[in-house]
VOPAGU-2260 file (C-alpha; in pm, 1 decimal, decimal comma):
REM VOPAGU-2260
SITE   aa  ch    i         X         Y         Z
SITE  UNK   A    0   10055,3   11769,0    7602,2
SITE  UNK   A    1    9787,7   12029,1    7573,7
SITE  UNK   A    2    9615,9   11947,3    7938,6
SITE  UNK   A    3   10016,4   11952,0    8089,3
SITE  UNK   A    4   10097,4   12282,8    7994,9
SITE  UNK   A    5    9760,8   12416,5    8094,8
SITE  UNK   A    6    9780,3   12273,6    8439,8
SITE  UNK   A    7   10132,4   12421,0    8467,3
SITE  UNK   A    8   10034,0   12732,9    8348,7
SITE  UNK   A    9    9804,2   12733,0    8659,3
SITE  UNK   A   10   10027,1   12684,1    8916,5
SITE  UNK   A   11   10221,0   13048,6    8934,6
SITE  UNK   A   12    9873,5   13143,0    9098,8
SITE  UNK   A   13    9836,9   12856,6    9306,7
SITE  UNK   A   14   10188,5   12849,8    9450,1
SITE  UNK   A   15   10140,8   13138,3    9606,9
SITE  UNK   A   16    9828,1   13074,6    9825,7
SITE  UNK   A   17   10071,9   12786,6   10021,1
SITE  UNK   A   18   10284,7   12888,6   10335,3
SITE  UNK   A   19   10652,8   12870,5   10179,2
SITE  UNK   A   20   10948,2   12982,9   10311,2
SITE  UNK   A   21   11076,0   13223,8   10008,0
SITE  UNK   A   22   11043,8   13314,1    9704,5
SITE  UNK   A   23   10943,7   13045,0    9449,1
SITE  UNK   A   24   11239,8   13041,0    9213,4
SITE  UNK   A   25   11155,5   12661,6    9011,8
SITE  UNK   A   26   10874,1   12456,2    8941,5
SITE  UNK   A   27   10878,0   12151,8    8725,8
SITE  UNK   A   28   10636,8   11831,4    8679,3
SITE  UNK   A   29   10823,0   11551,4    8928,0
SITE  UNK   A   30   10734,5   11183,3    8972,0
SITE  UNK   A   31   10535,5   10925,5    8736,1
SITE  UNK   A   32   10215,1   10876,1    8969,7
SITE  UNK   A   33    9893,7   10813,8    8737,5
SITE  UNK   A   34    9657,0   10984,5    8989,2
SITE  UNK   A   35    9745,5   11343,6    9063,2
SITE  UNK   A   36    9928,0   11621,1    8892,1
SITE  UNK   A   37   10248,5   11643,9    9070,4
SITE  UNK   A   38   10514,5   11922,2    9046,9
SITE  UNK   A   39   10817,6   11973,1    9259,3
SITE  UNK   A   40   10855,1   12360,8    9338,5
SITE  UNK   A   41   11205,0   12509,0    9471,2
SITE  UNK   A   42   11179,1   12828,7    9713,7
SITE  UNK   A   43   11477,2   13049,3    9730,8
SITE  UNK   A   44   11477,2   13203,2   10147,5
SITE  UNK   A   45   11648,9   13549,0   10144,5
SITE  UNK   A   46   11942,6   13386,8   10329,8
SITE  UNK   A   47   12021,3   13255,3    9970,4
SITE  UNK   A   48   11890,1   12916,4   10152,3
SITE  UNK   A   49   11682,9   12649,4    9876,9
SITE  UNK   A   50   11380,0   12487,2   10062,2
SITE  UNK   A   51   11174,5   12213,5    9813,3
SITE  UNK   A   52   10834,1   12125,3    9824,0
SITE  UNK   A   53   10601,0   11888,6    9631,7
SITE  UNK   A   54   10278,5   12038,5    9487,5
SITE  UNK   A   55    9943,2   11816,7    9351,3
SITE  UNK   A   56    9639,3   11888,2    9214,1
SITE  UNK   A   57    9453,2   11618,1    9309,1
SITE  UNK   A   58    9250,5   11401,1    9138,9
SITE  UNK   A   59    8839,9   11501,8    9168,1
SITE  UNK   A   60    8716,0   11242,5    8999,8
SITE  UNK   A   61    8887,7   10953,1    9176,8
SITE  UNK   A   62    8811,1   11097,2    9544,6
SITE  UNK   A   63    8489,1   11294,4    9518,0
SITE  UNK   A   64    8535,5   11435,6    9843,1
SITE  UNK   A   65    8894,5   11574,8    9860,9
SITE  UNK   A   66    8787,4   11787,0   10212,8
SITE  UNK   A   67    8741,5   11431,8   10378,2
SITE  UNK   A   68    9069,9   11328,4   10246,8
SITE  UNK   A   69    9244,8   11611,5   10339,0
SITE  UNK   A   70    9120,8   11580,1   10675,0
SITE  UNK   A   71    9246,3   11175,8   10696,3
SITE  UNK   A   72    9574,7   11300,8   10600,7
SITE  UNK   A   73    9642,2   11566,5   10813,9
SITE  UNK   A   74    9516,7   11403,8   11090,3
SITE  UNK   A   75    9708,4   11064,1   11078,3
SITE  UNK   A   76   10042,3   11288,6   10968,3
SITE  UNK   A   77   10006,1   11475,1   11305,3
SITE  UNK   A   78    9915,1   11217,8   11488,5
SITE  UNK   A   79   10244,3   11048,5   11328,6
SITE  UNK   A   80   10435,2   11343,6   11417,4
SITE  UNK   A   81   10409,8   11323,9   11747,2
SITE  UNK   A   82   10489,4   10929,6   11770,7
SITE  UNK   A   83   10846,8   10974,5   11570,7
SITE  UNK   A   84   10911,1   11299,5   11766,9
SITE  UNK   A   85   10832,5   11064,4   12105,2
SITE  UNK   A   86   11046,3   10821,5   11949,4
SITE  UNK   A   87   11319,7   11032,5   11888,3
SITE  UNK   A   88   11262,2   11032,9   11521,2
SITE  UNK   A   89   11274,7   11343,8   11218,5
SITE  UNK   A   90   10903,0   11392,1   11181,6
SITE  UNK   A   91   11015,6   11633,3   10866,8
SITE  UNK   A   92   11194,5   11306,3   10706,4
SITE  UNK   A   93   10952,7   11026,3   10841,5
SITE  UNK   A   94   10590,2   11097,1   10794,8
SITE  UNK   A   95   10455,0   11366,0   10516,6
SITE  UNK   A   96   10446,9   11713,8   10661,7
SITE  UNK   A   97   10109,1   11929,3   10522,6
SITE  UNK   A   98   10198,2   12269,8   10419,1
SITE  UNK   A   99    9839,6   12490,0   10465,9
SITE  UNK   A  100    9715,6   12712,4   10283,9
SITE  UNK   A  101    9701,4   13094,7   10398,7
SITE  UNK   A  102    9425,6   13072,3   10504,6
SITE  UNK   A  103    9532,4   12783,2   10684,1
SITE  UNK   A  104    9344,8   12497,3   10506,6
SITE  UNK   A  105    9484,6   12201,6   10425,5
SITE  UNK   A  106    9432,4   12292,8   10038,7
SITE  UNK   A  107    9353,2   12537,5    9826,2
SITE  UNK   A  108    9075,6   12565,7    9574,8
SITE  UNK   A  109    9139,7   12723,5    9262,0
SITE  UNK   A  110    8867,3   12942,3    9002,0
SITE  UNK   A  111    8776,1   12620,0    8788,4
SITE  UNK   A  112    8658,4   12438,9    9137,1
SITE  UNK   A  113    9048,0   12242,0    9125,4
SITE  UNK   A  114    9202,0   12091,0    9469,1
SITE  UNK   A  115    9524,4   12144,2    9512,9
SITE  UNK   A  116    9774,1   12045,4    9816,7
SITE  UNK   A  117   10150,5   12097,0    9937,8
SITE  UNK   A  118   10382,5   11921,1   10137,1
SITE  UNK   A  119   10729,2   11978,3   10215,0
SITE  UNK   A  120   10986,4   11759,0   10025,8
SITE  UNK   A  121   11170,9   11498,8   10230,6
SITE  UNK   A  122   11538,3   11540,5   10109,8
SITE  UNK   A  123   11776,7   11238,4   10043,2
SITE  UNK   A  124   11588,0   10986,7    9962,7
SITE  UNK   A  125   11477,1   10786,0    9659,0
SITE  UNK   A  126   11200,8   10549,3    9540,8
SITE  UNK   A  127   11223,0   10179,6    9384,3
SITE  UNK   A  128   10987,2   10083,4    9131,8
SITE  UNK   A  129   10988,7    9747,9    9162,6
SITE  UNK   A  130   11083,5    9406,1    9380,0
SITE  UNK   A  131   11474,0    9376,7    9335,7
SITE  UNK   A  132   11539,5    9141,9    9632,7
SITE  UNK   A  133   11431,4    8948,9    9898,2
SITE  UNK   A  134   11596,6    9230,0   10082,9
SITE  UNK   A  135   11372,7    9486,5    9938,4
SITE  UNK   A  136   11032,6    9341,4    9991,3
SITE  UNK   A  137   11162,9    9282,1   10386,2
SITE  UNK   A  138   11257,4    9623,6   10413,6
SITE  UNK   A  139   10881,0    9707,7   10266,1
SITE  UNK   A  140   10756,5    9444,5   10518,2
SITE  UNK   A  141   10933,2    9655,5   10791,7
SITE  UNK   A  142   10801,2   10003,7   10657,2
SITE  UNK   A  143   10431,1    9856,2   10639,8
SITE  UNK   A  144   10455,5    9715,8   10984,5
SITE  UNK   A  145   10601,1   10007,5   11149,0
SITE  UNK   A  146   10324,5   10198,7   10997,1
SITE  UNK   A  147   10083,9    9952,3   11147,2
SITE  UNK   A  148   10233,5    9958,8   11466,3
SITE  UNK   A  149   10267,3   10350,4   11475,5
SITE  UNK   A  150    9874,0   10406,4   11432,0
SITE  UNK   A  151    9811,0   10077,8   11626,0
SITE  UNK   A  152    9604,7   10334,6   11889,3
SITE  UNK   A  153    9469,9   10554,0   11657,2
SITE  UNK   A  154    9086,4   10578,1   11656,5
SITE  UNK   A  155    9045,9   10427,4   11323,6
SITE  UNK   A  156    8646,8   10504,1   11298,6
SITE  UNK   A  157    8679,9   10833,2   11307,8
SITE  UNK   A  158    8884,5   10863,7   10959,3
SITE  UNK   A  159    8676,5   10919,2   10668,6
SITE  UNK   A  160    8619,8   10644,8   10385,5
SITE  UNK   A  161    8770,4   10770,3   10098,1
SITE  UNK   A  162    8680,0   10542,6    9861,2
SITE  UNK   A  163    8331,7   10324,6   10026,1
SITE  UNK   A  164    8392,3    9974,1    9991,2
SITE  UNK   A  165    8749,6    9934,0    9844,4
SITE  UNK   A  166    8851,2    9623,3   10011,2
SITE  UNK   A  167    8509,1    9513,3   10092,1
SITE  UNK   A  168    8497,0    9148,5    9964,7
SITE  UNK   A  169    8153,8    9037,7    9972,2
SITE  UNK   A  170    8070,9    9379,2    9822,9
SITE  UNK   A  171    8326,6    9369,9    9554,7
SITE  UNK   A  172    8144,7    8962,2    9469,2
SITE  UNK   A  173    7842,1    9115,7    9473,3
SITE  UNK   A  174    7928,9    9364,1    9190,6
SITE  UNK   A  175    8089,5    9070,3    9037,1
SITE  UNK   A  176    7776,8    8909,9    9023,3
SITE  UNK   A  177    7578,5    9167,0    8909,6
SITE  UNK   A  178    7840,5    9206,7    8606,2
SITE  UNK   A  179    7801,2    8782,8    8526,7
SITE  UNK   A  180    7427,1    8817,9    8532,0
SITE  UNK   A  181    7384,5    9106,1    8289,6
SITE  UNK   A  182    7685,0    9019,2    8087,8
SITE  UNK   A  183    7643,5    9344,9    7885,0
SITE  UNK   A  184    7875,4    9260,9    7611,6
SITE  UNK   A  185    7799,0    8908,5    7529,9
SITE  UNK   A  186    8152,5    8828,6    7695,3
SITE  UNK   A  187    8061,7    8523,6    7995,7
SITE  UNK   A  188    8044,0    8269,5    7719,7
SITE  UNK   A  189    8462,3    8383,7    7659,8
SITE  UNK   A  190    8504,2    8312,7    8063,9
SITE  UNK   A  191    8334,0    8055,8    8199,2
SITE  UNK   A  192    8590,1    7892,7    8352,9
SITE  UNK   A  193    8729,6    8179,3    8513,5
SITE  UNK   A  194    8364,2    8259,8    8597,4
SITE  UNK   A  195    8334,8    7895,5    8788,2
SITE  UNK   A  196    8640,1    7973,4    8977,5
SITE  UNK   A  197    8552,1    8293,4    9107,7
SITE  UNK   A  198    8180,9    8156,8    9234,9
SITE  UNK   A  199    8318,5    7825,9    9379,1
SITE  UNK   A  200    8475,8    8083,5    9656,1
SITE  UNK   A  201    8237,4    8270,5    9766,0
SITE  UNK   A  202    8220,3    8143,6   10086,3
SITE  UNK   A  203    8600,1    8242,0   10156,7
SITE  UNK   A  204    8491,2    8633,3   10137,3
SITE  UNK   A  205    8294,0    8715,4   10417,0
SITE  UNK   A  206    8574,8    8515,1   10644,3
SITE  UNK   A  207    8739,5    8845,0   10761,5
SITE  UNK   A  208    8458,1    9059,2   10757,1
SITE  UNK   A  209    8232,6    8781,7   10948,1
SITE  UNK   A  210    8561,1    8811,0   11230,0
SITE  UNK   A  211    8554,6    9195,1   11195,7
SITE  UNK   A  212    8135,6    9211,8   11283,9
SITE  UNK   A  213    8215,4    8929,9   11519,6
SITE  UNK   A  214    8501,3    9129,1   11716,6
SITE  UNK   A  215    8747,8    8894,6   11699,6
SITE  UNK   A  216    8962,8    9153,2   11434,2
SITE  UNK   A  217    9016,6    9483,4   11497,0
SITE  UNK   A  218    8934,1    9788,5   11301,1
SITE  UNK   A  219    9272,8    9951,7   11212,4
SITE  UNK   A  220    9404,8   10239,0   11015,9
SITE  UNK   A  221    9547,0   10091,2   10672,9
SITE  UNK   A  222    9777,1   10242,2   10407,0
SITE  UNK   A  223    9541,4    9999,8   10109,7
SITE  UNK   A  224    9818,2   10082,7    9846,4
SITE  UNK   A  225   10083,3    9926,1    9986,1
SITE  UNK   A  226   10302,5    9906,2    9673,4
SITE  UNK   A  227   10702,8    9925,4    9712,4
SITE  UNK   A  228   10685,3   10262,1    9551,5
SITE  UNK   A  229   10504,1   10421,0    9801,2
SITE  UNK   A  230   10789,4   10394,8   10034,3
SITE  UNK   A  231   11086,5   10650,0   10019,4
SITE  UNK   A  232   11429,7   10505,4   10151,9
SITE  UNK   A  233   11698,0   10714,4   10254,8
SITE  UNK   A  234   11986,6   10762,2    9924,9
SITE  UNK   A  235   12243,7   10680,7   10134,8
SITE  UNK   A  236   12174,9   10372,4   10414,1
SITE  UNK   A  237   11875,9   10233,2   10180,4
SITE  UNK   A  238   11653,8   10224,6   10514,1
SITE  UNK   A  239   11272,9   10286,2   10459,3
SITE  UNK   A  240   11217,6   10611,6   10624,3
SITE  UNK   A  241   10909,8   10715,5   10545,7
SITE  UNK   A  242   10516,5   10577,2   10371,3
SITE  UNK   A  243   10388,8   10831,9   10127,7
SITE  UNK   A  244   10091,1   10829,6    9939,1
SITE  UNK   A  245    9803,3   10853,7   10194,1
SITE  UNK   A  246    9524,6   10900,0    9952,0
SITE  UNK   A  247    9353,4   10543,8   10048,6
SITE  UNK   A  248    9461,4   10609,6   10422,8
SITE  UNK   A  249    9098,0   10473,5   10618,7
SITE  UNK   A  250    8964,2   10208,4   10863,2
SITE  UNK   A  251    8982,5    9885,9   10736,5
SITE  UNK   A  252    9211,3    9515,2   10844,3
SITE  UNK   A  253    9541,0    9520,9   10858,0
SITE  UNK   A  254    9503,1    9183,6   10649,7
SITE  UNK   A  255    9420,5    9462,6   10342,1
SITE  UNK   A  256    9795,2    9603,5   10362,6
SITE  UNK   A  257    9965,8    9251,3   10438,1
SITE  UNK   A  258    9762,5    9083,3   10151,2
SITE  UNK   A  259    9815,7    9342,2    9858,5
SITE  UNK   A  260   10182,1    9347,3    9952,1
SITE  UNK   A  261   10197,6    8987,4    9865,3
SITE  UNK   A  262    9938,4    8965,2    9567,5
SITE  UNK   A  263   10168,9    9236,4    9374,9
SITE  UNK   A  264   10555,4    9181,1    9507,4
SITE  UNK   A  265   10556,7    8798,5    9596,5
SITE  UNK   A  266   10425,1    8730,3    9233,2
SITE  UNK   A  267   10726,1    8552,4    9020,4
SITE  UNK   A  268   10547,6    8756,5    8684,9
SITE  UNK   A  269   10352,8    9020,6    8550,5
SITE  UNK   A  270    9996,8    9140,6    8653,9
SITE  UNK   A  271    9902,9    9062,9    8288,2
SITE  UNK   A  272   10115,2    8780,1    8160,9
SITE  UNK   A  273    9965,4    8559,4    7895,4
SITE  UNK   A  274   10195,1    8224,3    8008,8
SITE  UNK   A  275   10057,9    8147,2    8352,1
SITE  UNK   A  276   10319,9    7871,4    8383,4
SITE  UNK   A  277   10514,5    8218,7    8466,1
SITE  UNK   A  278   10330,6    8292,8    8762,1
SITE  UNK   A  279   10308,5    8197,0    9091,5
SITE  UNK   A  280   10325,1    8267,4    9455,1
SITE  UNK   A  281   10686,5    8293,6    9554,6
SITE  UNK   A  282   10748,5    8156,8    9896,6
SITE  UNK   A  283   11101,2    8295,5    9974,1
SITE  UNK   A  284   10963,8    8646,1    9905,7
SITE  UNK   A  285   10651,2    8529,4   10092,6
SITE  UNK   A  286   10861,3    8493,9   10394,5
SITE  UNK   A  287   11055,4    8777,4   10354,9
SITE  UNK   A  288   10739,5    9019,6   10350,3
SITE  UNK   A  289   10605,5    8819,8   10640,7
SITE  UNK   A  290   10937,4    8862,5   10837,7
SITE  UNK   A  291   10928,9    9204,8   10793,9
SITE  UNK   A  292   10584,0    9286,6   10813,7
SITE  UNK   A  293   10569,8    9106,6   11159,8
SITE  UNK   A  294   10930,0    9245,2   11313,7
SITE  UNK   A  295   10755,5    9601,1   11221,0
SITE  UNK   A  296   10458,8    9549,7   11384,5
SITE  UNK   A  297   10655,9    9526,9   11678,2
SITE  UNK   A  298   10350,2    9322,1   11828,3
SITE  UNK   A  299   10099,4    9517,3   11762,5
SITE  UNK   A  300    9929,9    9268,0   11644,3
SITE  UNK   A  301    9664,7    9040,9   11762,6
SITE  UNK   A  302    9704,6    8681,2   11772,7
SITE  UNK   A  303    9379,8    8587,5   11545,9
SITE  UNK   A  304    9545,7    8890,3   11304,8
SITE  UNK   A  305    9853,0    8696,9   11294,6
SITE  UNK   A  306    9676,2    8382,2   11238,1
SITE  UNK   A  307    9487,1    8514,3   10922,0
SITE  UNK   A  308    9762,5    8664,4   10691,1
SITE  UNK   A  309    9770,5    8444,5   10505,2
SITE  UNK   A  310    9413,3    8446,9   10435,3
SITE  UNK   A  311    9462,2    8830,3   10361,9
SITE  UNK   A  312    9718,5    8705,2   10082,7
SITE  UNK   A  313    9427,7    8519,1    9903,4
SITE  UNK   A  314    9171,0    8706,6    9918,7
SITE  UNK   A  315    9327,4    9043,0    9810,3
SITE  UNK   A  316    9464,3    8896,1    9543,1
SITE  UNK   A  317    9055,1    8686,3    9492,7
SITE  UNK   A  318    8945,3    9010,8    9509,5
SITE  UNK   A  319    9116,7    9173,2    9241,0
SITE  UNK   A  320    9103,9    8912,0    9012,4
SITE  UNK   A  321    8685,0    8965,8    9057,9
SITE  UNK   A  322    8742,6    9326,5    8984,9
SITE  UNK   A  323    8930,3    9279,0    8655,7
SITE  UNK   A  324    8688,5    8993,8    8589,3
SITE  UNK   A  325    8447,6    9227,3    8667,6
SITE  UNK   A  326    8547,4    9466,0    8436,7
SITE  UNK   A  327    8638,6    9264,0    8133,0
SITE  UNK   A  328    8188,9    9176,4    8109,8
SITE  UNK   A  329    8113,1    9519,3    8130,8
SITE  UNK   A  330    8274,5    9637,9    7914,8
SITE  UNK   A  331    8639,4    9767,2    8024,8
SITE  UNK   A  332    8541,7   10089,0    8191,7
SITE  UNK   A  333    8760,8   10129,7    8499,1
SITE  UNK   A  334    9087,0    9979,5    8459,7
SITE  UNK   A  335    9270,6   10078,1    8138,9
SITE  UNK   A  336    9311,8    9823,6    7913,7
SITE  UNK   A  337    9662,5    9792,6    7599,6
SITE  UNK   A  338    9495,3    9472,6    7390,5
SITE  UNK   A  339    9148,3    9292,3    7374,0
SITE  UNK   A  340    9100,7    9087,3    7648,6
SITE  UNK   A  341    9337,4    9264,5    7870,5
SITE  UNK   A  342    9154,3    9248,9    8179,2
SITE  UNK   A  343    9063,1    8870,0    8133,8
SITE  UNK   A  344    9421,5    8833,1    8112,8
SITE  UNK   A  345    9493,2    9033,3    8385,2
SITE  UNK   A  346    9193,9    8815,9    8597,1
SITE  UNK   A  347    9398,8    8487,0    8498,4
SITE  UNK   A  348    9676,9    8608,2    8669,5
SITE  UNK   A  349    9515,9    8679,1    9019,4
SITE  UNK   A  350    9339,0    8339,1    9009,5
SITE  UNK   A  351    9625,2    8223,9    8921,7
SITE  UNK   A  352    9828,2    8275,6    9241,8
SITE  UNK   A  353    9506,0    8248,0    9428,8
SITE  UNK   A  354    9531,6    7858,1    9340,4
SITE  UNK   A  355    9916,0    7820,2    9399,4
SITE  UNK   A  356    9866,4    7998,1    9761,2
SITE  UNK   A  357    9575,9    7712,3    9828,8
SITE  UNK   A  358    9826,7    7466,8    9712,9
SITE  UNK   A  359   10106,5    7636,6    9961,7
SITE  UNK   A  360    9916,6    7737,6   10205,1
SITE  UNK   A  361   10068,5    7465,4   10493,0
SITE  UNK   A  362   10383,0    7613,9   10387,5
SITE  UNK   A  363   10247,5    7977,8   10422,7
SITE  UNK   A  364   10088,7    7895,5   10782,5
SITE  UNK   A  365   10418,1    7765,5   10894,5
SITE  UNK   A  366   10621,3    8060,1   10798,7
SITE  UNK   A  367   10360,2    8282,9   10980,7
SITE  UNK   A  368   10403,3    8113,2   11255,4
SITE  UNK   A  369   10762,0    8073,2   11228,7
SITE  UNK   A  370   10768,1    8472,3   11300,4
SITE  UNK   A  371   10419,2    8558,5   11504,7
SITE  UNK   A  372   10692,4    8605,3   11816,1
SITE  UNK   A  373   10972,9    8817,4   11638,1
């Protein structure tokens, strides 16, 4: 509670270094993200008008170079501007608007070396937590795509990496590795099944970077958090409107997006259930992503991309398992752990699913192709 009230003592100073309209009148913590401090500040304009904006410190330790991101987000929001505006769109309601600094940066740095950024609040709209429906992971599908298919010509090389290697495969096996060779806590002999899994597939993680080095997938501009709550829908017709939360925004496959959106919404139970006979890889949900996903895309999409979803499915969800595998021999150090043995659990899971997709995975090539043409 101590840290809160000292980063919201901060902000009276920091609130007014942004480019509001008005006089800030209100200023309260908003939202449950993990990442960044967020705060919701309310401007008063002298025609007795309210105008709302979200504030963040954002998170130094996670990105280590916040100028980079800054620059990948105002960049692709501009560049989105002008593609909803062309459209005939609300750029205020359907993309993230920046608000600069005065000295017109994208942020401002505080005394103690802090970053802090501002965009305007997009009114009437709300956020869903989790998978409800079928309807709601289409409608995510949709949002995703569109997204896709909006930045289908943007130069994707020339954004930054924000985080190197975050859906790298054969990188992220090679850590994995590295963690089962110098088992640091004495914890392989606890998961050598899960162990023999993850090693009898290494082959299947170079497969879309080998057809990324080999040309035959293009680079593309992807979201890589493509959770349902990074959507905002509108309060009133409960149509996506716009993708927030552009932190992770950098080149990579579009296969990244498609593939987390299954691993974490199409999954019939939790990330870290204990009963695995709970979990696996729901096919109507499968092919209401897939719908959606592919209707947004609008054709955007190349036929080999198309081809190789549902390859993206498995190995997003291969590679994560590795990660919390990963993590679990070393030691639990990046992903915060509730109970002993919480990321093994958590590993289970992901391979898991990995095995009921190879199980399903005529019946997830036919529903691809079922839709490659909508």
């Amino acid at each position: 509670m101590g840290e809160a009230n000292l980063v919201y003592g901060e902000i009276d100073e920091v609130i007014g270094q942004f480019q509001m309209e008005g006089k800030a009148v209100e200023k309260k913590p908003y939202g449950n993200g993990h990442i960044n401090d967020t705060f919701l500040v309310v401007c008063e304009t002298p025609e007795g008008k309210k105008k709302r904006y979200i504030l963040q410190k954002m998170n130094h330790s996670i990105f280590k170079a916040p100028e980079q991101l800054m620059e990948n987000v105002v960049n692709v929001t501009e560049y989105l501007r002008k593609v909803i505006l062309a459209q005939g769109g609300d750029p205020d309601r359907e993309t993230l608007n920046v608000v600069k600094a005065k000295n017109d940066s994208s942020y401002y740095v505080d005394q103690k070396g802090d970053y802090w950024r501002m965009f305007l609040f997009v009114e009437g709209t709300v956020c869903l937590e989790m998978v409800e429906s079928a309807k709601d992971f289409y409608d995510s599908g949709v949002a995703f795509g569109n997204f896709q298919k909006m930045l289908a010509d943007y130069p994707a090389k020339t954004l930054h990496e924000t985080i190197p290697n975050f859906h790298n495969t054969p990188s992220r096996f090679r850590d994995f590795q590295k963690a089962v060779q110098e088992d640091k806590m004495g914890r392989a002999a606890s998961a050598q099944e899960e162990i023999a899994f993850a090693l009898a597939r290494e082959n299947d993680t170079k497969v879309l970077t080998d057809l990324l080095k080999a040309g035959e997938l293009p680079l593309r501009v992807t979201h890589n958090d493509t959770k349902l709550n990074n959507i905002l829908f509108d309060e009133n017709t409960k149509k996506a409107i716009c993708i927030i939360d552009l932190d992770t925004v950098m080149p990579g496959l579009s296969h990244y997006d498609f593939g987390d959106s299954i691993r974490f919404g199409a999954s019939t139970g939790a990330e870290d259930e204990k009963d695995l006979s709970k979990i696996e890889m729901d096919l109507a949900l499968f092919e209401a992503f897939t719908k959606g996903y592919l209707e947004g895309c609008g054709g955007s999409l190349t036929e080999k991309e198309i081809e190789m979803l549902p390859m993206g499915a498995k190995l997003m969800t291969y590679e994560c398992g590795i990660r919390f595998l990963a993590d679990y021999l070393e030691g639990d150090v990046y992903f915060k752990i509730h109970r002993e043995g919480h990321n093994l659990d958590r590993a289970r899971t992901q391979f898991k699913l990995v095995k009921d997709m190879e199980d399903k995975w005529t019946e997830m090539a036919a529903i691809v192709e079922k839709y490659k043409n909508k």
